[in-house]
C-alpha positions in Angstrom: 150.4 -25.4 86.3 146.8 -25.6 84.8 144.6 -27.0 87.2 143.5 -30.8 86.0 139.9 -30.4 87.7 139.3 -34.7 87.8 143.0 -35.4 88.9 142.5 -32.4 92.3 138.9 -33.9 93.1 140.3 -36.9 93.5 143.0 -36.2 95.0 141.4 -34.6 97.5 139.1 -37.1 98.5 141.8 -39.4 99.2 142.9 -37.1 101.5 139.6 -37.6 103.1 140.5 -41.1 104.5 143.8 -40.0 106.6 143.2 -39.4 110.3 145.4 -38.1 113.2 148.4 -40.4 113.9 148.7 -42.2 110.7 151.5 -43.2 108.5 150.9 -42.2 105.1 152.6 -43.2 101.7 152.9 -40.6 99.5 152.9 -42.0 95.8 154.2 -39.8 92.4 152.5 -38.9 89.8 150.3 -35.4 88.5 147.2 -37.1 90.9 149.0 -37.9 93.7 150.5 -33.9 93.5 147.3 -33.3 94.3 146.8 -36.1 97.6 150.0 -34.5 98.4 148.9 -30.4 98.6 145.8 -31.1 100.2 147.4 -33.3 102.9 149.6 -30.3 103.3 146.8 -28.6 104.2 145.4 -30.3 106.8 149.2 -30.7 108.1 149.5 -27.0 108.3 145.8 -26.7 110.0 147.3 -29.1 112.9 146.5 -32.7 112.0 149.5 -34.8 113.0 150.7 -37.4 110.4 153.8 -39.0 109.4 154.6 -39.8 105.8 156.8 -41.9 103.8 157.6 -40.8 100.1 157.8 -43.0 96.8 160.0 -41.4 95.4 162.7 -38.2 95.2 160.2 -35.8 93.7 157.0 -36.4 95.8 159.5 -36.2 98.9 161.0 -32.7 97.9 157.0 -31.5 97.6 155.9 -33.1 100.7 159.1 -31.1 103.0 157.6 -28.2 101.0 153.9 -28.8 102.1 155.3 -29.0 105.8 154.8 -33.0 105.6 156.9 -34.7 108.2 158.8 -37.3 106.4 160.3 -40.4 108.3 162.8 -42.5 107.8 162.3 -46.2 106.4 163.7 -47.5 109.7 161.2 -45.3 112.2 158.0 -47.0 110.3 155.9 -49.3 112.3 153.2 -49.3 110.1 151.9 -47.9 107.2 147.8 -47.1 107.0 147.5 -45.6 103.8 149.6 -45.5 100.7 147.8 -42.6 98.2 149.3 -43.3 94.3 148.4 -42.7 91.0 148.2 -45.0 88.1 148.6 -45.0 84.6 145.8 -47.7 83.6 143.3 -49.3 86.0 140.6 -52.2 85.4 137.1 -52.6 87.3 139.3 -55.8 89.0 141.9 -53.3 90.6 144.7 -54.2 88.7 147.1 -51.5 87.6 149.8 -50.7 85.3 152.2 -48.2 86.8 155.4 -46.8 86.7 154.8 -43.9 84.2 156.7 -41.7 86.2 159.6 -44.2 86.7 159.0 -44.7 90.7 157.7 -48.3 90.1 160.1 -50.0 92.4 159.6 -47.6 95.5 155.9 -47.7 94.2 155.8 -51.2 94.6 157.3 -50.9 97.9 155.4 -48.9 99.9 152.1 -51.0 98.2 153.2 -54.0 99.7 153.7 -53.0 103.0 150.4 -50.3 103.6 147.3 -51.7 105.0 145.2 -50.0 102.1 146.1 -48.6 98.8 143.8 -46.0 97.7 144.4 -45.1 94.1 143.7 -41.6 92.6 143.2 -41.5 89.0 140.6 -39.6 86.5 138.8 -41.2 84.5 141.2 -41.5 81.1 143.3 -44.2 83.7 140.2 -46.6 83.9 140.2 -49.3 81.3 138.3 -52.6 80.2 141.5 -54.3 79.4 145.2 -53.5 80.7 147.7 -53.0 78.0 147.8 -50.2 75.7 149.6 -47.8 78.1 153.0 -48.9 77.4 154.0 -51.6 80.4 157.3 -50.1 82.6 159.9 -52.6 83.4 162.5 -51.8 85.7 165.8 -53.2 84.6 169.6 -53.3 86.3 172.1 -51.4 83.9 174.4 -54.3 83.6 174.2 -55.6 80.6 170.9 -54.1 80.6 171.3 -54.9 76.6 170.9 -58.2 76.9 168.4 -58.5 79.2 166.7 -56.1 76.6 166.8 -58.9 73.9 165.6 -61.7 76.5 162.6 -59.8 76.7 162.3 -58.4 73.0 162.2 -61.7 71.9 159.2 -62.6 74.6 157.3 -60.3 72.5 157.7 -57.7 74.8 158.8 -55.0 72.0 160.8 -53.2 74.6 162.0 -49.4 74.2 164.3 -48.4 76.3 163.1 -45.3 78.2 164.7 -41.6 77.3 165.3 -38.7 78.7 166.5 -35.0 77.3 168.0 -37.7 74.4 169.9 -40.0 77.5 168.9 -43.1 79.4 166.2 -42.7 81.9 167.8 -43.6 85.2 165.1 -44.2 88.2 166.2 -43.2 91.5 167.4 -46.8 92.7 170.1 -46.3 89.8 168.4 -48.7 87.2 166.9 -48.1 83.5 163.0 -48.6 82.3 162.2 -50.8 79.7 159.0 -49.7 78.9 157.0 -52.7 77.0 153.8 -52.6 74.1 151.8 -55.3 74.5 148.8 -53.3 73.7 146.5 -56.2 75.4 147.3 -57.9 78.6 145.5 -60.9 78.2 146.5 -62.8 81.6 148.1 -60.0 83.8 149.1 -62.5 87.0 150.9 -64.4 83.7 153.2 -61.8 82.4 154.3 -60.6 85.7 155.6 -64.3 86.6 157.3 -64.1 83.3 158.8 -60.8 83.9 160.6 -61.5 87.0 161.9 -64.7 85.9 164.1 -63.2 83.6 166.9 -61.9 85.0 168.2 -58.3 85.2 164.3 -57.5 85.8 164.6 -55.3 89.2 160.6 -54.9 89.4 157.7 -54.9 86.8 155.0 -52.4 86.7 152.2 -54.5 87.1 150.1 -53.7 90.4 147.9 -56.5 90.8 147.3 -57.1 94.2 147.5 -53.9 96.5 144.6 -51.7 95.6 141.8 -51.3 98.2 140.2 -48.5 96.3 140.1 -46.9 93.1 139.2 -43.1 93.6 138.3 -41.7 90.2 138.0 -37.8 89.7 135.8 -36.5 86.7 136.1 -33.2 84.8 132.6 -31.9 86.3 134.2 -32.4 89.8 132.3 -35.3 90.6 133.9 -38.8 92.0 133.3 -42.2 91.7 134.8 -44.5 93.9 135.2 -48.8 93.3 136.4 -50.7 96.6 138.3 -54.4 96.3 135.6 -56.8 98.9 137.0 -57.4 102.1 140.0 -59.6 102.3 140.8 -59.2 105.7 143.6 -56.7 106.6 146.9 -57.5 105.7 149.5 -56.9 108.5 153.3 -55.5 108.7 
């Protein structure tokens, strides 16, 4: 695997905010691989963390990196959640699900204290929109929830793979939408999950604490959300 040189920087410096005795989510995606490694290392060098796992994929490389992975019903908290994204504003808000984790994604975002999000710097946009928008969907009659949402103005495409339907790991297909602009983000997602079949939409709009933003010189640029006040769990 060629090394991306923005995606590792800031990956890495994500893994700069996790200290001994946290409970770390571990998002999905080719920046998080990054978080993931280097947490591996300081694993391995003797910090002591516990991590939870968005999805199948970054759980299989965090066993491999020595990670000590919990389960769901041993979590008391969860300090950090380190994800990706696939389009970012300057306001935080986030398109994601690229990957097809959205769900679990969406999850573990709701329930950390901060999400820091590791991205380079083709993920940061002026306006949401033209990566495509992932919708998670139940498979029954998925078809018609497909039309419901086709004639939104969604122009849905249901999500492929090897020439079959995409199935996430909660069992469920991805519609993924082109709306090319996303005029009124907080909007579309009250629309999405009003219709049903809709599982979970890949609209992130709330959850980010940080965007961490890795360059091809190496160099990174962080933006942090003001103070809210810490959310609890």
């Amino acid at each position: 695997m060629q090394t991306d040189i923005g995606k590792k920087a800031a990956g890495e410096k994500a893994a700069e905010y996790i200290k001994p005795g946290m409970t770390v989510g571990l998002g999905t995606g080719s920046t998080a691989y990054y978080a993931i490694l280097r947490i591996g290392e300081l694993v391995r060098a003797g910090m002591e963390i516990k991590a939870v796992a968005t999805s199948e994929q970054s759980e299989q490389l965090a066993r491999e990196q020595q990670i000590p992975i919990i389960p769901f019903d041993k979590v008391e908290k969860i300090d950090i959640d380190i994800d990706g994204a696939d389009e970012a504003d300057a306001q935080l808000q986030l398109i994601k699900g690229g990957g097809g984790a959205l769900l679990r994604e969406k999850i573990i975002a709701v329930a950390a204290k901060e999400m820091l999000v590791v991205m380079d710097e083709s993920k940061l946009v002026k306006q949401l929109g033209k990566f495509p928008l992932p919708v998670e969907i139940a498979t029954f009659a998925w078809e018609l929830t497909f039309k419901q949402l086709a004639a939104s103005g969604a122009n849905p495409v249901l999500r492929l793979k090897d020439n079959n339907r995409f199935v996430t790991d909660n069992g469920n297909y991805i519609l993924d939408c082109r709306y090319q602009k996303i005029h009124n983000a907080a909007a579309l997602e009250a629309q999405l999950n009003s219709v049903p079949g809709v599982v979970e939409n890949g609209l992130f709009l709330h959850y980010a604490s940080k965007l961490i933003i890795g360059y091809q010189d190496g160099t990174v640029r962080e933006i942090t959300r003001p103070y809210q006040g810490k959310k609890s769990f």
